[in-house]
GUMAR-507190 format. One line per 2 residues: number of its first residue (from 1); their letters; for each residue x, y, z of C-alpha. Coordinates in Angstrom, 1 decimal. Layout:
BEGIN
NUM) A) X/Y/Z ~ ... .
***
This chain:
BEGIN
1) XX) 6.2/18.6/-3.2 ~ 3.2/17.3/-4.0 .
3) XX) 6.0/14.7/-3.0 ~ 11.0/10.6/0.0 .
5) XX) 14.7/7.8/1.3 ~ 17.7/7.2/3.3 .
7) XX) 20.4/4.9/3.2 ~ 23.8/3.4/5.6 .
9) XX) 26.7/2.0/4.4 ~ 28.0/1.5/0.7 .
11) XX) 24.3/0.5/-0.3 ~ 22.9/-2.7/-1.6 .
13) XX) 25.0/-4.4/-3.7 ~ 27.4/-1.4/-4.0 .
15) XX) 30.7/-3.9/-4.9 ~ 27.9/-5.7/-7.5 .
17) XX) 28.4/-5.0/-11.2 ~ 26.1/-2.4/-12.2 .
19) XX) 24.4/-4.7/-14.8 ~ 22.5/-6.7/-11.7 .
21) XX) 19.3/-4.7/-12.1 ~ 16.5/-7.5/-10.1 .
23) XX) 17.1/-5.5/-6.7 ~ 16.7/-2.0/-8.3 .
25) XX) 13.7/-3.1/-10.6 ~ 12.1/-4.6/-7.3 .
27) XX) 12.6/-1.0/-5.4 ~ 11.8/1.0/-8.3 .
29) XX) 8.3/-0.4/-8.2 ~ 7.8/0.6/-4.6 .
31) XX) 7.9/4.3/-6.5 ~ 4.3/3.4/-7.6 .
33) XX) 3.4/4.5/-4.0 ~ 3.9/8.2/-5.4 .
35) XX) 1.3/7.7/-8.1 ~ -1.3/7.4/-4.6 .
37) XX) 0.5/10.8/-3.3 ~ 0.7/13.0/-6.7 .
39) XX) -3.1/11.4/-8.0 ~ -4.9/12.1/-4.6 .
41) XX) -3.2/15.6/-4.0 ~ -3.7/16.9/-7.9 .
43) XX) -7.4/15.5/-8.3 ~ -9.0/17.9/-5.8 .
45) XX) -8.4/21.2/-7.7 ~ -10.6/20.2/-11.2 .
47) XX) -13.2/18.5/-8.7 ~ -14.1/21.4/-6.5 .
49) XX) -14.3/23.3/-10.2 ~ -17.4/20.5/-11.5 .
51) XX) -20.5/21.6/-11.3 ~ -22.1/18.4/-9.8 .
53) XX) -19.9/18.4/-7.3 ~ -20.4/22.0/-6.3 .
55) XX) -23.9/21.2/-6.6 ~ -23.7/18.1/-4.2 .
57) XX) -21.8/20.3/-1.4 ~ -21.5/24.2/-2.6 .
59) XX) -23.3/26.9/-1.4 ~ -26.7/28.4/-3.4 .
61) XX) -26.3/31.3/-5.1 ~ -28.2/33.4/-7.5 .
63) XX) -27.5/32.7/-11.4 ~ -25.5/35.3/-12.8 .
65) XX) -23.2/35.1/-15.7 ~ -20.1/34.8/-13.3 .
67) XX) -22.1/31.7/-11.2 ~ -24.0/30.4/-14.4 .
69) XX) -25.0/26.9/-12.1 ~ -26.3/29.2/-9.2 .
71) XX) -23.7/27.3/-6.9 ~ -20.2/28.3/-5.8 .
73) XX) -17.9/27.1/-2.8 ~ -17.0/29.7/0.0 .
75) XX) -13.5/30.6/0.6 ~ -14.0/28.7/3.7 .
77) XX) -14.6/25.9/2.5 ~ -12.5/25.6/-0.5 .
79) XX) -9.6/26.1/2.5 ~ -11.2/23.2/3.8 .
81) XX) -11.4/20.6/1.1 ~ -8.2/21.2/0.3 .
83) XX) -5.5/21.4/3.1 ~ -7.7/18.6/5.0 .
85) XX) -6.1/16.0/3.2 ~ -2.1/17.5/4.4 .
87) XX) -3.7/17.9/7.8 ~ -4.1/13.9/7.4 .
89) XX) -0.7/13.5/5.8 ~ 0.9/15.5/8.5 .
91) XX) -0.2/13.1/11.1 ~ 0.7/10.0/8.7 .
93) XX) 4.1/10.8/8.4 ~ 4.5/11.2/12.0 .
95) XX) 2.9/7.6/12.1 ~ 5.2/6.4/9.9 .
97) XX) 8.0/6.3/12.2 ~ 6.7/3.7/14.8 .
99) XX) 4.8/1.7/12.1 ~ 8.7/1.8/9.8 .
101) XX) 10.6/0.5/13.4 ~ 7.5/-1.7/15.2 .
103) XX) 6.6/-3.5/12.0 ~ 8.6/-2.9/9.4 .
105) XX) 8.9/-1.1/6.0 ~ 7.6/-3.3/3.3 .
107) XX) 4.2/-4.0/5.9 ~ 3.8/-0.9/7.1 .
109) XX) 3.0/0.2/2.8 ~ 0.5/-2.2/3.0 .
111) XX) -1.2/-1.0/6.1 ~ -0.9/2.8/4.1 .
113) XX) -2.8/0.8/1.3 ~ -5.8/0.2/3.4 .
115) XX) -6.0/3.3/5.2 ~ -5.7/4.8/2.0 .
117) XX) -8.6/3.2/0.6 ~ -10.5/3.3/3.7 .
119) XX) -10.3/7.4/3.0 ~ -11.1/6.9/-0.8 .
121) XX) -14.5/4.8/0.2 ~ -15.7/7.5/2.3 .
123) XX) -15.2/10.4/-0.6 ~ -17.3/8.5/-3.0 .
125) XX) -19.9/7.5/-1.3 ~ -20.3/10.7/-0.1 .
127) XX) -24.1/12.6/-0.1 ~ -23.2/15.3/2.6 .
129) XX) -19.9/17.9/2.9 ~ -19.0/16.0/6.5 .
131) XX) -18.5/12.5/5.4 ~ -16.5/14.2/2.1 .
133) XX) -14.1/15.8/4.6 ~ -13.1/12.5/7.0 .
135) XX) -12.9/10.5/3.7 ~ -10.4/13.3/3.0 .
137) XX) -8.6/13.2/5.6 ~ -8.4/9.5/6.0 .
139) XX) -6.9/9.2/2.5 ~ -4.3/11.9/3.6 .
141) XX) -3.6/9.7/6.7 ~ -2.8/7.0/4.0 .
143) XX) -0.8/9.1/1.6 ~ 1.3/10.5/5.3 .
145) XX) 2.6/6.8/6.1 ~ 3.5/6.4/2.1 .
147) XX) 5.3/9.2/1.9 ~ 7.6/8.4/4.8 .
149) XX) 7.5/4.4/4.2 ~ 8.6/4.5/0.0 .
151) XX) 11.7/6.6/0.5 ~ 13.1/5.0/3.4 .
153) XX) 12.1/1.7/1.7 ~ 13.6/2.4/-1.9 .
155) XX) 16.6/4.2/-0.1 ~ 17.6/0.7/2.4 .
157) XX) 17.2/-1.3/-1.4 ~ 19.2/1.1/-3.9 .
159) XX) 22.6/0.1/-4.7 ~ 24.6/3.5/-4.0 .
161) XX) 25.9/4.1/-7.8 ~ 21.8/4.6/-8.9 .
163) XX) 20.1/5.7/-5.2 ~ 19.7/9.3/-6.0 .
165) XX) 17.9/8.1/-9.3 ~ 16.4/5.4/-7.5 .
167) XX) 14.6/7.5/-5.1 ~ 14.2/10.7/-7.8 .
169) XX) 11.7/7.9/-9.3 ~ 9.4/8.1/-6.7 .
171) XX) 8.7/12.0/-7.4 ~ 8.4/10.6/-10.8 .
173) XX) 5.7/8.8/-9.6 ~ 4.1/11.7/-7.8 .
175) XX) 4.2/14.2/-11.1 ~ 2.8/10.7/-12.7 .
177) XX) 0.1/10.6/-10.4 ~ -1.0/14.6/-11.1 .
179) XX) -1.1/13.9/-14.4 ~ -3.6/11.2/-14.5 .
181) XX) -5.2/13.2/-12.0 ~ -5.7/16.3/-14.5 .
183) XX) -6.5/13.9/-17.8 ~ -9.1/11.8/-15.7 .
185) XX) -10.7/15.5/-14.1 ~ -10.4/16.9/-18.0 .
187) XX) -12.1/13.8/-19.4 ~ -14.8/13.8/-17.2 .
189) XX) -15.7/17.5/-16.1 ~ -18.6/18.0/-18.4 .
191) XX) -20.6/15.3/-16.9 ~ -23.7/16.2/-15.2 .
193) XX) -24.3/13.5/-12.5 ~ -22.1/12.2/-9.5 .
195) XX) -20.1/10.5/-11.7 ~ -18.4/13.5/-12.8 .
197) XX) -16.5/13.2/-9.7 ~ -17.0/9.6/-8.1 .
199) XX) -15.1/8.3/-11.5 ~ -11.8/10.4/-10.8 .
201) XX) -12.0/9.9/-7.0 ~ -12.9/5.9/-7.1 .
203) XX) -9.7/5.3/-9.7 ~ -7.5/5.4/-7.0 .
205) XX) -8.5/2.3/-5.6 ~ -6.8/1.0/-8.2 .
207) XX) -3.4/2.1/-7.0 ~ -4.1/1.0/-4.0 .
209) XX) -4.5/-2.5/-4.9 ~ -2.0/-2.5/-7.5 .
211) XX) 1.0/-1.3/-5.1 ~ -0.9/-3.2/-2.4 .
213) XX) -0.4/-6.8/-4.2 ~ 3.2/-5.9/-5.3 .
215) XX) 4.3/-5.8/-1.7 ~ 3.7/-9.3/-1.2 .
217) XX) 6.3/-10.3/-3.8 ~ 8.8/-7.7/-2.7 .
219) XX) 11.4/-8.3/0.8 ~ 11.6/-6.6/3.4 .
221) XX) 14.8/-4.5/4.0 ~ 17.7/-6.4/5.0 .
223) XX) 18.4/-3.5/7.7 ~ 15.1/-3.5/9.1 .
225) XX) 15.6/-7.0/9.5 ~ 19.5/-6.8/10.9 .
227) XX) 18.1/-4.3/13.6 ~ 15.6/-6.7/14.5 .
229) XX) 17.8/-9.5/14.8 ~ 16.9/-11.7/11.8 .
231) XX) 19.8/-12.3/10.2 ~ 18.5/-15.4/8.6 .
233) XX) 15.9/-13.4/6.6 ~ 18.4/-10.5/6.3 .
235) XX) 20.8/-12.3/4.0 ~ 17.7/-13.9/2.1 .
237) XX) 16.6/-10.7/1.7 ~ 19.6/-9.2/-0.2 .
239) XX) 20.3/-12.2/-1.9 ~ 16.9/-11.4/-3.8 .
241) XX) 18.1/-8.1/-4.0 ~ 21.7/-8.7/-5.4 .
243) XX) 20.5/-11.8/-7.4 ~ 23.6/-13.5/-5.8 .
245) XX) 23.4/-16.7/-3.1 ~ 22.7/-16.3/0.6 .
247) XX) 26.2/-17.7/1.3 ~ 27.6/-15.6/-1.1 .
249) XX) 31.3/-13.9/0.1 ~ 29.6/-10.0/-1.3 .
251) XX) 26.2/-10.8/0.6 ~ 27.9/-11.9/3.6 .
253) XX) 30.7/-8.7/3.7 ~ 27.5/-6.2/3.1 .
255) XX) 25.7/-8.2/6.0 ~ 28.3/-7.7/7.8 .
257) XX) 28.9/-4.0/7.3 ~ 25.5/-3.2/8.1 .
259) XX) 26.0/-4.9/11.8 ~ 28.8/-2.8/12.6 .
261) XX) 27.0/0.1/11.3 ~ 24.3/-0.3/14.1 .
263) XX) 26.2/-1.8/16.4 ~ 28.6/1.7/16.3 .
265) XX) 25.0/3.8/16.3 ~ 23.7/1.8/19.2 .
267) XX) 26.8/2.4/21.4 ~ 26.5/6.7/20.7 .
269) XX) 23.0/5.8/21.8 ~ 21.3/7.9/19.3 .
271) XX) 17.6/6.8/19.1 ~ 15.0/8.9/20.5 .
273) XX) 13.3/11.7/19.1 ~ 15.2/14.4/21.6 .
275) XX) 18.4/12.5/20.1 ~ 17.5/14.0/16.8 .
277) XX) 18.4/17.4/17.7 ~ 21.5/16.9/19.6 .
279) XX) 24.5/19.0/18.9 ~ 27.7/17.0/18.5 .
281) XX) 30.9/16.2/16.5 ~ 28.1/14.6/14.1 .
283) XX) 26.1/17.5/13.7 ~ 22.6/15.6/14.2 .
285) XX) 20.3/18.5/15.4 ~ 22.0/20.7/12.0 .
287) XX) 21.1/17.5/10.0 ~ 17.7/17.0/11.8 .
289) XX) 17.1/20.7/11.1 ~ 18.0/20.7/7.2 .
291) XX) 16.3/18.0/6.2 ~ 12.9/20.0/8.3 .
293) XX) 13.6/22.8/6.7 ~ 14.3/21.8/2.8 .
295) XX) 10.8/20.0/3.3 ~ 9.9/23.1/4.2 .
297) XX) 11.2/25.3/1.6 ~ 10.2/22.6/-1.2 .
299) XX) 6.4/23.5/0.1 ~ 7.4/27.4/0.2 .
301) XX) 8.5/27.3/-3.8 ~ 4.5/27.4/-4.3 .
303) XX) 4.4/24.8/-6.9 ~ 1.2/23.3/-5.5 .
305) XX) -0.2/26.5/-5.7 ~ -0.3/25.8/-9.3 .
307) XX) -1.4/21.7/-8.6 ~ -3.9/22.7/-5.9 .
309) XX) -5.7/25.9/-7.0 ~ -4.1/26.2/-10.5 .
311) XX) -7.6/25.5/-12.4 ~ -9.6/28.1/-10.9 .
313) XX) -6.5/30.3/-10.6 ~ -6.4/30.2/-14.6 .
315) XX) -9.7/30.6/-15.0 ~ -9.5/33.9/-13.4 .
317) XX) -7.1/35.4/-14.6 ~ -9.0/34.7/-18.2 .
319) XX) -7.1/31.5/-19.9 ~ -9.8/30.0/-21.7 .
321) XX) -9.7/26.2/-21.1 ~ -8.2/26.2/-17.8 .
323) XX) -8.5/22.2/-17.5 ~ -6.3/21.6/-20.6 .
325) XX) -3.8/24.2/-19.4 ~ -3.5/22.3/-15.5 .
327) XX) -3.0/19.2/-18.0 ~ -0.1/21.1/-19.8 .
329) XX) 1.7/21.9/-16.9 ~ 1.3/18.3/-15.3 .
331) XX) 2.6/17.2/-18.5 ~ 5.7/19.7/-18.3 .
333) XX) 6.1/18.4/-14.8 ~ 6.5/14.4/-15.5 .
335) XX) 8.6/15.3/-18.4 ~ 11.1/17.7/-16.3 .
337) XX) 11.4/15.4/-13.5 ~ 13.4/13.0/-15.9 .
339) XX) 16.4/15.0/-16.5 ~ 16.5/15.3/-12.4 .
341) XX) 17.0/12.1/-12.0 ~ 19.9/12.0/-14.5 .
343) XX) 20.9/15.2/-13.8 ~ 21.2/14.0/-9.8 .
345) XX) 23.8/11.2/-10.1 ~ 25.5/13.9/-13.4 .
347) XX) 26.0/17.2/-11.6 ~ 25.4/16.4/-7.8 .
349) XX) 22.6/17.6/-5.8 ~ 23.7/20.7/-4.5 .
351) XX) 24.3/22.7/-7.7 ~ 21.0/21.5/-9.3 .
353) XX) 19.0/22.9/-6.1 ~ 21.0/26.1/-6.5 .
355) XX) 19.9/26.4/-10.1 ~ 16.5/25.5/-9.8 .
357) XX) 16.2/28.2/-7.1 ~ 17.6/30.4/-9.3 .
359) XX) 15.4/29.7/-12.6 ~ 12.2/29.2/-10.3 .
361) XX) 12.6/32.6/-8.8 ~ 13.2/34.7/-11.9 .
363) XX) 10.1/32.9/-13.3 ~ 7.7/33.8/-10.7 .
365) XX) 8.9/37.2/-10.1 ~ 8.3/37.6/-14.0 .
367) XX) 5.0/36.5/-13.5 ~ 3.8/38.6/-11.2 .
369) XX) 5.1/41.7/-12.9 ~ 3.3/40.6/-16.1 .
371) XX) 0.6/39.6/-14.7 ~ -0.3/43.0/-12.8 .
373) XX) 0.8/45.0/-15.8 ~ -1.9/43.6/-18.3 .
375) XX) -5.4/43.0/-18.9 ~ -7.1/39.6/-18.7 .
377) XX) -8.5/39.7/-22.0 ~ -4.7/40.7/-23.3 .
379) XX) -4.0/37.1/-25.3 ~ -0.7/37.1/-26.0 .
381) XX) 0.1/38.4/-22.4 ~ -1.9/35.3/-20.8 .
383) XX) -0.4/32.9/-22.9 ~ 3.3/34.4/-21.9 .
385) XX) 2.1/33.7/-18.0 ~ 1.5/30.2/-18.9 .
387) XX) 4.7/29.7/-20.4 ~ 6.9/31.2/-17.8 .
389) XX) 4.6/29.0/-15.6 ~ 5.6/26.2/-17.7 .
391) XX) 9.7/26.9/-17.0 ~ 8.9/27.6/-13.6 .
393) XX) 7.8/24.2/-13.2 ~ 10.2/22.4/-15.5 .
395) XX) 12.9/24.0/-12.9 ~ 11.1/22.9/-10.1 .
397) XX) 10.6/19.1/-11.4 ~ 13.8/18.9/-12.3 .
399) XX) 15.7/20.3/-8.8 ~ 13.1/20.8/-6.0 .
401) XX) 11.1/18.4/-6.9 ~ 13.0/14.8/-6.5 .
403) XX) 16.6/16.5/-5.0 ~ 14.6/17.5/-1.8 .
405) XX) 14.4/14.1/-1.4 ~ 17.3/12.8/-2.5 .
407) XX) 19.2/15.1/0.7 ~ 16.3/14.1/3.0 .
409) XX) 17.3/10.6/2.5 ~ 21.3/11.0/2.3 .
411) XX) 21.6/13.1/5.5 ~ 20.3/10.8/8.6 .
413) XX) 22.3/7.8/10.1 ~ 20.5/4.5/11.2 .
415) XX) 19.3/4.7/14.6 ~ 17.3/7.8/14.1 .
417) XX) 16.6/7.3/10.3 ~ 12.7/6.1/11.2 .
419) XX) 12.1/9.5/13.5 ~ 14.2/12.2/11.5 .
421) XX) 12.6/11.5/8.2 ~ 8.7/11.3/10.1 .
423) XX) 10.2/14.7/11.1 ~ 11.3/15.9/8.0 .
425) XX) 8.2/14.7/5.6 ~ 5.6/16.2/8.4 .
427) XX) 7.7/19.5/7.8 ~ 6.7/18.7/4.5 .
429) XX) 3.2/18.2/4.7 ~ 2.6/20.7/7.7 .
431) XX) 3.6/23.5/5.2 ~ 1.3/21.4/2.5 .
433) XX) -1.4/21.9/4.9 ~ -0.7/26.0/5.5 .
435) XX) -0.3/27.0/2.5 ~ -3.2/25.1/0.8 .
437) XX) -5.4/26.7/3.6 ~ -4.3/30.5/3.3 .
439) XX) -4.0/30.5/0.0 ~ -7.7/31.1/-1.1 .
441) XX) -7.2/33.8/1.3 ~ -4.5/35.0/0.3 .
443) XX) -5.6/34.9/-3.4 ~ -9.2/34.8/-3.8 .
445) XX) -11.9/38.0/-3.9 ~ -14.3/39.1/-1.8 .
447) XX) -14.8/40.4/1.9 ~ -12.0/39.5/4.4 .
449) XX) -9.6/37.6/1.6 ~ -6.1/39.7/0.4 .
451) XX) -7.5/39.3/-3.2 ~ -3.7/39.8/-4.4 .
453) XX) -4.9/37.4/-7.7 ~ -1.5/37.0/-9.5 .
455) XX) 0.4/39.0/-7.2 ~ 0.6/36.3/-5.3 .
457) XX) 3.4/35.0/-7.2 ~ 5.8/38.1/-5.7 .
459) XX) 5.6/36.4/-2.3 ~ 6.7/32.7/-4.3 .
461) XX) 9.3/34.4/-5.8 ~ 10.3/36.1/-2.5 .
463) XX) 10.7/32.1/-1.2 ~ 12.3/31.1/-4.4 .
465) XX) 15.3/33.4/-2.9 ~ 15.1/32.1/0.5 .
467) XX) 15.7/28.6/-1.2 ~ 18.9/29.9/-2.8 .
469) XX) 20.2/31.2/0.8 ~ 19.4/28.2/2.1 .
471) XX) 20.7/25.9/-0.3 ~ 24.3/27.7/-0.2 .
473) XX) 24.7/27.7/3.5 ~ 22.8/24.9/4.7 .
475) XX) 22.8/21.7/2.1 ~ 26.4/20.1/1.2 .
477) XX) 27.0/18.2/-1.5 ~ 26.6/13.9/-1.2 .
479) XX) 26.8/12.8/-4.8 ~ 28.1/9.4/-5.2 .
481) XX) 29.0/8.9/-0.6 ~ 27.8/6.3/1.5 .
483) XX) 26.2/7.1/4.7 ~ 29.2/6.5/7.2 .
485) XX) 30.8/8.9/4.1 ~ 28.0/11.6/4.8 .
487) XX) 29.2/11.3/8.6 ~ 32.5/12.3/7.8 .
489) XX) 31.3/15.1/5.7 ~ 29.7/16.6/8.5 .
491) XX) 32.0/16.1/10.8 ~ 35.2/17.3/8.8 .
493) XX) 33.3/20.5/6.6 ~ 30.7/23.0/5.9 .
495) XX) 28.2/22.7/3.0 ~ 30.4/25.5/1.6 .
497) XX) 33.4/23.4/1.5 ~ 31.7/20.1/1.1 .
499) XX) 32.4/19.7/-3.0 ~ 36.4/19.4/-2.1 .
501) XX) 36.1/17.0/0.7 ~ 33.4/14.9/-1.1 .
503) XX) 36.4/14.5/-3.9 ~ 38.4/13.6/-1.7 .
505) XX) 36.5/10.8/0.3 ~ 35.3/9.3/-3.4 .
507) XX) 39.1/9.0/-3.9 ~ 39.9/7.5/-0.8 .
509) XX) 37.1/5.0/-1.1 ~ 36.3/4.3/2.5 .
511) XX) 34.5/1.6/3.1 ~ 32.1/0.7/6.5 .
513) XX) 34.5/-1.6/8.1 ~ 37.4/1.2/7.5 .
515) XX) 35.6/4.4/9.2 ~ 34.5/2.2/12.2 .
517) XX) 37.8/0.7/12.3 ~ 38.8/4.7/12.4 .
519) XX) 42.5/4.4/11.0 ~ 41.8/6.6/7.9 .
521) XX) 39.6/9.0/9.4 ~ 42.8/9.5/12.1 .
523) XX) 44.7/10.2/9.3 ~ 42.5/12.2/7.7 .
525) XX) 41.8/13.9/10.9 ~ 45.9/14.3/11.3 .
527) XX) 46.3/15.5/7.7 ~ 43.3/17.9/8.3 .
529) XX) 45.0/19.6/11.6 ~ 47.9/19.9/9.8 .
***
């Protein structure tokens, strides 16, 4: 979505008592970096809909009562404006890889910050449709790096009996950020002047800075800084984290683990981007290529179809008030995404992306029959599309929306963590990018577009299935397991099988030291054989 996280070993402070909340306030507020992603992604579609704005860089046109300004934007470039800013992302979260290994996680946000703002400069002082663009893509460079850097950041910092919530909060963030975004457009789409759109582009510096400053008081991660050989700042770093002394027996044991983690990963010698897709005993290019594809199928659920285009797209298909209806369904969306991040740590991840799959692909299937079955100006019949649009994004906010994430995050082991999830979040934003550029095509009138209108929701649905598939064959389930755990889990099941096994590694309680010490995974392996 317009939305990531990984962990190794037990997690931060997993042997802590749960009441120790300092480290998991501190990596909660790295979530904030997901107000920058969900803000600057949900702004664009009430801005291209302002008539200053499409007076500043749309086409001329005569007045007519469908074009009352005399201005419009081409299909072109409304394609344009819009998947600019994922083309920018794309190449963002492939950047975020060297800047997470070369310079760390916690620095590397703070670069984001500026390139972010850097982007956000450019759209406001825009006068002419080329400057608009760069600034648009710059910003999307910004919000690329964030979207790698948060989740891997929040995911080294969570303690493992909270991650899933933990990182579920950053999507929180995003569905924060679209709401603001569709308030601010609402409240200030009937102004006549520049600042109808400078005011909602120009707020985002003040995320910027806000996160910006917050990194200073935050550490870095104590595995960024075991694999760089700091060990001094390492065990200062999750003392903060644990609220427990450097010398500490807990701080020293979890230092300790996450040595022998890397040290285990360095001697398989897994840490190049061609390592990522190796097939093995450890399954890495099946991991590599689930947590690609999951991005991939999050995009291919077409919920920003709805965040992207969905104010036009209303107005349409003739809901009156189309802003106050994108602000319904961003309101549905932040609301949803809490029970997700209960839910998550409740009922596994697994079943909830099953579900969701399910529930999202009745909806839109729903829609599209309704939709091509009635008239526009049939009012009960519009106001039943909005609410099955309404459940169709509750389901996603709740499943899709954070749990992508979640397995992004679970499924990737040290040495390759940085490089898979640039990977993975560039699937992400690569699909961002395609579908927010076909799908004025796709939907739109006029010579050479489809002009399928609402029956564009047959091919979501269509998707919505695929996700199901997917989920059942490809995704296994990681509730409540470490990261050496996850190893095993690949190594010793299927996704099919994974809920037994899972139960019975929680009940063995492995720890790092025991499954590269390897005496209860021989058993294991023995009792498995047998």
């Amino acid at each position: 979505m317009p939305g990531g996280l990984v962990v190794t070993g037990d997690g931060i402070g997993a042997t802590a008592p749960k009441s120790r909340i300092a480290g998991i306030i501190m990596t909660a507020f790295a979530a904030f970096g997901g107000i920058l992603y969900g803000y600057d992604t949900g702004t664009i579609s009430g801005i291209i809909a302002m008539d200053d704005w499409l007076r500043t860089f749309g086409n001329h046109i005569e007045v007519s009562s469908t074009n009352p300004i005399g201005f419009y934007l081409p299909t072109p470039k409304e394609s344009l404006v819009v998947s600019i800013l994922s083309a920018g992302t794309f190449f963002g979260a492939l950047g975020g890889a060297p800047t997470a290994d070369w310079i760390g996680r916690r620095v590397g946000i703070m670069i984001s910050c500026i390139v972010f703002s850097l982007g956000i400069a450019l759209q406001t002082g825009a006068s002419n449709w080329a400057t608009f663009i760069v600034g648009r893509f710059f910003a999307g460079f910004g919000v690329g790096l964030v979207s790698t850097l948060i989740p891997m950041y929040q995911s080294e910092c969570s303690p493992k009996w909270i991650r899933g919530a933990v990182v579920s909060g950053y999507q929180w963030a995003i569905t924060i950020g679209l709401l603001l975004a569709s308030v601010i457009n609402n409240a200030t789409k009937n102004r006549q002047n520049h600042s109808a759109w400078r005011i909602p582009i120009s707020i985002q510096f003040i995320w910027a800075f806000v996160l910006f400053v917050g990194m200073f008081w935050l550490p870095e991660t104590p595995r960024w800084l075991i694999k760089n050989d700091r060990p001094g700042d390492a065990a200062r770093s999750l003392s903060r984290l644990t609220s427990l002394p450097e010398d500490d027996p807990e701080v020293q044991a979890e230092l300790e683990d996450i040595r022998a983690a890397l040290r285990e990963e360095q001697e398989r010698g897994e840490s190049s981007y061609l390592d990522c897709f190796k097939f093995n005993k450890n399954k890495i290019a099946f991991r590599t290529l689930s947590g690609i594809f999951i991005q991939a199928w999050q995009q291919l659920t077409g919920i920003n179809f709805i965040f992207y285009f969905g104010t036009t797209f209303f107005q349409r298909v003739g809901i009156k008030n189309p802003f106050l209806t994108q602000v319904a369904t961003n309101i549905v969306n932040v609301f949803m995404t809490l029970p997700g991040m209960w839910g998550v740590e409740k009922f596994g991840r697994r079943s909830l992306l099953l579900w969701g799959a399910v529930v999202m692909c009745i909806c839109e299937f729903l829609v599209a029959i309704i939709g091509v079955t009635i008239s526009v100006s049939n009012g009960p019949g519009q106001r039943s599309l909005v609410a099955l649009v309404c459940i169709y994004i509750a389901a996603f906010a709740s499943t899709w929306g954070p749990i992508a994430w979640v397995i992004t995050g679970e499924i990737f082991p040290l040495n390759i963590r940085a490089k898979a999830m640039s990977l993975s979040v560039a699937s992400n934003w690569l699909w961002n990018w395609a579908i927010s550029y076909a799908t004025p095509y796709l939907v739109n009138p006029g010579a050479g577009n489809a002009n399928l209108g609402v029956k564009v929701f047959f091919i979501w649905g269509s998707t919505c299935a695929g996700c199901i598939v997917f989920t059942y064959f490809c995704i296994p389930e990681t509730k409540g397991l470490s990261l050496e755990q996850v190893d095993l889990l690949y190594q010793n099941s299927t996704p099919i099988t994974s809920a037994k096994y899972r139960r019975e590694l929680v009940a063995q309680d492995l720890h790092v030291a025991d499954v590269l010490g390897g005496h209860e995974v021989e058993e294991k392996d023995a009792k498995q054989e047998v």
